[in-house]
N, C-alpha and C positions, 0 to 999 in steps of 0.2 A: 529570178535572174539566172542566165543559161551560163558554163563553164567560160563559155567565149565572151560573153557581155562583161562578165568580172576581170578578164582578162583585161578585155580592152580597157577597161574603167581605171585597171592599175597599172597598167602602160607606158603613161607619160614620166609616173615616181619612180618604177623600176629604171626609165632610160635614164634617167637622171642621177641617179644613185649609183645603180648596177646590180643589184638586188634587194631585196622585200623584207620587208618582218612581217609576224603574225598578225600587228594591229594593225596595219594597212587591209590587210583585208578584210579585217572584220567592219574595219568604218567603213572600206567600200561597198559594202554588202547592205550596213546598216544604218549611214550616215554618207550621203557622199559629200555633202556641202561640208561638213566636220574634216573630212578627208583633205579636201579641198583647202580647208585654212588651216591646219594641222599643217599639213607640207611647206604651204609657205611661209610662216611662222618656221618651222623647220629649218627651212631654208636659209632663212632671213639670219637666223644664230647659226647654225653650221656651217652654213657652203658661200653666203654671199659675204665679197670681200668689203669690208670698212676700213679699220685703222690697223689691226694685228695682220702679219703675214701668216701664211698658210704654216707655217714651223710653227709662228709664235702659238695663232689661234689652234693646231693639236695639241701643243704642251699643254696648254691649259686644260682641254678637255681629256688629257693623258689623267692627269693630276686627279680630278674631279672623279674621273669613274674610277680610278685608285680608292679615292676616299670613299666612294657611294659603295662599294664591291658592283659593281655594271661590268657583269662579265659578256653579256649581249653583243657590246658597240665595237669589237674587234677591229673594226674598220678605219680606226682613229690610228689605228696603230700604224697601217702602211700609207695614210695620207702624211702623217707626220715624217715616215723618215723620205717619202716624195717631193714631201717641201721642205725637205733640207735638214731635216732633222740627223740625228744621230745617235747611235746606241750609246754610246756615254753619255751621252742628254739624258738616252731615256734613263738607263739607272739614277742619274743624279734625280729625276722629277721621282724615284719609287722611291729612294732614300728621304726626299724630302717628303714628299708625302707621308711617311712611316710617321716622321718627326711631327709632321703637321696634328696627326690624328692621336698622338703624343699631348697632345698641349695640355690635355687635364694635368698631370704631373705640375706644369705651371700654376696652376690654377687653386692645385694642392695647399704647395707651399704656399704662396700667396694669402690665401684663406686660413691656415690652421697654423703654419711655421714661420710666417714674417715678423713677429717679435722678436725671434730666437737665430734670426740671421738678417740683422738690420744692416751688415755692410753687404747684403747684395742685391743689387741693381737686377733684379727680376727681369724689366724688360731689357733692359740692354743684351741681357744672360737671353733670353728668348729670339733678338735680334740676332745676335751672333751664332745662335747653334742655327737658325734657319739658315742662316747666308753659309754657314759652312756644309751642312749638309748639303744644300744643292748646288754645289762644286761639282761640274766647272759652267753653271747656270748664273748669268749674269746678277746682280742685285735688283735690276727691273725682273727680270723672270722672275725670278722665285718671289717676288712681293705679288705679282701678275697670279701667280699661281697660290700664294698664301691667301691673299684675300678670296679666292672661290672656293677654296676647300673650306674656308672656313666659315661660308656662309653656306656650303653645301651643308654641312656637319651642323648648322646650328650653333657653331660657336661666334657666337654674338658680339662677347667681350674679347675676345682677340679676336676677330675681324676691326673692331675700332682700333685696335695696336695697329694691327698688317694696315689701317688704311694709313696710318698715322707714319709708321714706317716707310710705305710706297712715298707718300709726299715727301719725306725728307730726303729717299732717292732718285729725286724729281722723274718719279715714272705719269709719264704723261693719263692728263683722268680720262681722255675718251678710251683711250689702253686698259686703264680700270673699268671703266664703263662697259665695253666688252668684255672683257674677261670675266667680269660678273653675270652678263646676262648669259654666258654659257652653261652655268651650273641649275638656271633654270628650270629644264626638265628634269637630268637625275637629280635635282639636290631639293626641287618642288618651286613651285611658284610663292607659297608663303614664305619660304626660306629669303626668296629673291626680294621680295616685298619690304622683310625685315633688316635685310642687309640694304636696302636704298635709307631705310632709318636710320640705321646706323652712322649713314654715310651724309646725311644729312645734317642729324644730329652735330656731327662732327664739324660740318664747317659752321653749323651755326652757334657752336662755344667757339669759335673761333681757333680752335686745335689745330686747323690747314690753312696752308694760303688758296682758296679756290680760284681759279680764273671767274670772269665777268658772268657767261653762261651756269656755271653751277654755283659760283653765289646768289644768283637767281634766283636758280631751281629751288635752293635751302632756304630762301627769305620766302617764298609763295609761301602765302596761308592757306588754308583748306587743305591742308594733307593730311588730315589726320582720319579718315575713313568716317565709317558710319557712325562711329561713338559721336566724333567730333561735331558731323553733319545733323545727327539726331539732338545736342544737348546732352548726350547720357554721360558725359565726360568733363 
């Protein structure tokens, strides 16, 4: 492949974007069909509009590569205060994020020191330092952006809180629905996989009121992967 062939081949992502990363080129060189649904999958979570506005959908992704350290995606930065963002937004999502990647502390107590302080309401104490943290981010924000960090991070059992939290501040679930599929690439596809568990799980103890479509989702059987499909479970 000639400097001009690779050129042209990365062309159409460059105009679309405004500039390139190192992995574009490498798949164009050595996968182009990869290249090809790579971008749009890309596309389909970063750039194309569904339920969140272009403010709401950067906070989120502000939040996410906060907690991932993705110092790479700089470009989240000035999409967000173009769609209306604000720099006291952004400190409130780096405050809260701080708090988000804080949560073991919860998890401390909980585990080693809840005999020894039964009058305190752990999750409520978790609810309120979030909400105050990300002052002056609405309580749908910061639940929007609680649940991605914390399936970015692997935090499993407070993702179940933050979804449990977002529902009782009736943040609408396609809103969650997005906001989760954004932590996708930094926070990994297993991460994403286990946080639909999660959230699954959840309506089907009946812990949320789901609407008709994701009560649904959570009643389907066969979701339980290869264990379930093979018998090994």
């Amino acid at each position: 492949m000639t400097p001009e062939e690779l050129s042209q081949r990365l062309a159409p992502i460059k105009a679309k974007r405004g500039y390139l990363l190192p992995h574009h080129g490498l798949l164009a060189v050595s996968s182009p069909q990869l290249l090809q649904a790579y971008d749009q999958l890309y596309s389909a979570i970063a750039l194309e509009h569904k339920t969140l506005s272009v403010r709401d959908r950067e906070l989120v992704w502000l939040a996410v590569l906060i907690a991932t350290d993705e110092a790479l995606a700089t470009h989240h930065i000035p999409r967000f205060l173009e769609g209306g963002g604000q720099m006291a937004e952004f400190n409130a999502v780096l405050q809260l994020t701080a708090s988000l990647k804080g949560v073991t502390a919860y998890r401390f107590v909980h585990t080693h020191w809840a005999p020894h302080v039964p009058d305190l309401d752990l999750l409520q104490s978790y609810r309120d330092a979030l909400e105050r943290a990300g002052q002056p981010l609405s309580p749908r924000d910061v639940w929007l952006c609680a649940c991605s960090v914390h399936a970015a991070l692997g935090h499993f059992d407070w993702l179940r809180e933050a979804l449990a939290a977002a529902y009782d501040r009736q943040v609408g679930e396609l809103d969650l629905a997005e906001a989760l599929s954004i932590m996708m690439f930094p926070g990994s596809v297993p991460h994403y996989v286990e946080a639909a568990k999660v959230w699954m799980n959840l309506i089907r103890e009946g812990q949320v009121q789901a609407s008709p479509a994701f009560a649904a989702w959570a009643r389907m059987s066969g979701q339980g992967g290869y264990d379930e499909a093979s018998g090994k479970r």
